[in-house]
C-alpha positions, 0 to 999 in steps of 0.5 A: 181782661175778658173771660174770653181772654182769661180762658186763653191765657189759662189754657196756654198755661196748662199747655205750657205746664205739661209740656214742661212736665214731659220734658222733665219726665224725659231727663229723668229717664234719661239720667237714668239710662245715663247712670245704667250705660255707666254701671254697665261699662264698669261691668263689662270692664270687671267681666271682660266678655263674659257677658257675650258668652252668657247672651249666646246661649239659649233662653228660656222663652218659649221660641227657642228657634230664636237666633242668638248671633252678635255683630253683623246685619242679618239677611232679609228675606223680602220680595216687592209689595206688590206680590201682596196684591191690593192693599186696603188704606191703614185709616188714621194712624191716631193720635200722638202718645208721649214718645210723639209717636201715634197711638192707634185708637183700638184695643191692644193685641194682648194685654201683659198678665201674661209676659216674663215675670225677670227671668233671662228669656232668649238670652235677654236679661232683665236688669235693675236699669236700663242699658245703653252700651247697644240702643237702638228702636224698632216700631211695630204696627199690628193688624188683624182682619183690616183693624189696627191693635196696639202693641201695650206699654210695660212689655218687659219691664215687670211691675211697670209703673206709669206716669200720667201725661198730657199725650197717655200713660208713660213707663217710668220704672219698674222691678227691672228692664228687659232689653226689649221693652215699651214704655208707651202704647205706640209700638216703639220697641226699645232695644238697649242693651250691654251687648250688640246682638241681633235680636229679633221679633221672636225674643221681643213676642217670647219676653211678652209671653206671646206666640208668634209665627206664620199662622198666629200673632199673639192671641189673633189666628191666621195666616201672618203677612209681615212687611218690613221697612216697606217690603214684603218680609217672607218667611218666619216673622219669628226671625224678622231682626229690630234693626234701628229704625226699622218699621215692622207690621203684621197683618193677620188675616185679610184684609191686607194694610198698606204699610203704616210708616213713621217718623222717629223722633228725636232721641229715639 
């Protein structure tokens, strides 16, 4: 065999090995959230609704205007894009993290010294394993002043512990799971749950320890543009609901970006 032929084959190897790696990362983490839906429906059976009783009252985030009400879709406030004006090119989305969603090649808008460290925050809980009696994803894209940041993997999720991979870090474990959590950099925002809530941006910004509102985005000030699903979102972005599958950005001052839109993946 030729070198050139040696070096092939070699190179398919080491594709073939971390595909297999991150395909075994995967159903592991899925066991896992398997094994947390079955010691969540036990306790739901032994507490009856006790645990709704216990979502709706308030936290201890720092956003206590957050909503805390269950069942039914919320009421979005959104008008055209077009009232924005001209929109600037978003530019490469980046390259695809672990999830198979991209990761945008900037530094993050905020790192996580500073999220909830277990305790409840708007009523979300912080459990030993992840929940999946309520589990849906959201994705969130940030910009400001026309330059993309990355919402950072390990958000609600304490003592995160990452796994490396072919596509970037992955978070596999931690001292215990907030109900809105990232495992990547890519701005999926995983929403599992043991009871169907309407959360919202606000609860997910108050368990990363990060202000949020019309004027200030995390530690980036000034006026906050939110486009959700493709429309304009008017109003608090506090209250801007994760929906499944809803794509949420927020732009920071000006320039204005043109909605970022991605495809979920399977499983997400």
């Amino acid at each position: 065999m030729t070198s050139g032929r040696r070096a092939k084959a070699r190179r398919q190897a080491d594709t073939t090995r971390q595909s297999a790696a991150l395909q075994a990362l995967e159903a592991r983490r899925r066991r896992q959230i398997l094994w947390g839906g079955v010691v969540g429906l036990v306790v739901l059976a032994a507490v009856g609704v006790g645990i709704g009783v216990a979502v709706s009252g308030s936290g201890s985030g720092s956003g206590s205007s957050t909503p805390a009400s269950t069942g039914g879709a919320p009421k979005l406030n959104v008008g055209p894009l077009a009232s924005l004006g001209t929109l600037q090119p978003a530019g490469s989305p980046g390259r695809d993290g672990p999830e198979g969603v991209p990761v945008p090649a900037a530094a993050p808008l905020a790192g996580t010294a500073s999220m909830a460290g277990g305790n409840p925050v708007d009523g979300v809980q912080c459990q030993t394993s992840e929940q999946t009696l309520f589990h849906i994803h959201a994705h969130l894209t940030v910009f400001v002043d026309g330059a993309a940041r990355q919402i950072p993997y390990g958000i609600g999720i304490p003592g995160f512990q990452t796994q490396s991979t072919s596509r970037g870090p992955f978070v596999t474990s931690g001292n215990c799971f907030y109900w809105l959590h990232t495992h990547g950099a890519d701005g999926i925002i995983h929403i599992e749950s043991p009871v169907q809530r309407t959360y919202t941006l606000g609860d997910f910004f108050d368990i990363w320890g990060q202000p949020l509102g019309p004027n200030q985005a995390g530690p980036a000030v000034g006026p906050v543009t939110a486009i959700y699903n493709g429309q304009h979102y008017e109003g608090d972005p506090r209250n801007i609901p994760l929906e499944a599958h809803a794509q949420i950005q927020l732009d920071v001052g000006e320039p204005l970006i043109a909605p970022v839109t991605i495809s979920f993946p399977n499983g997400l």
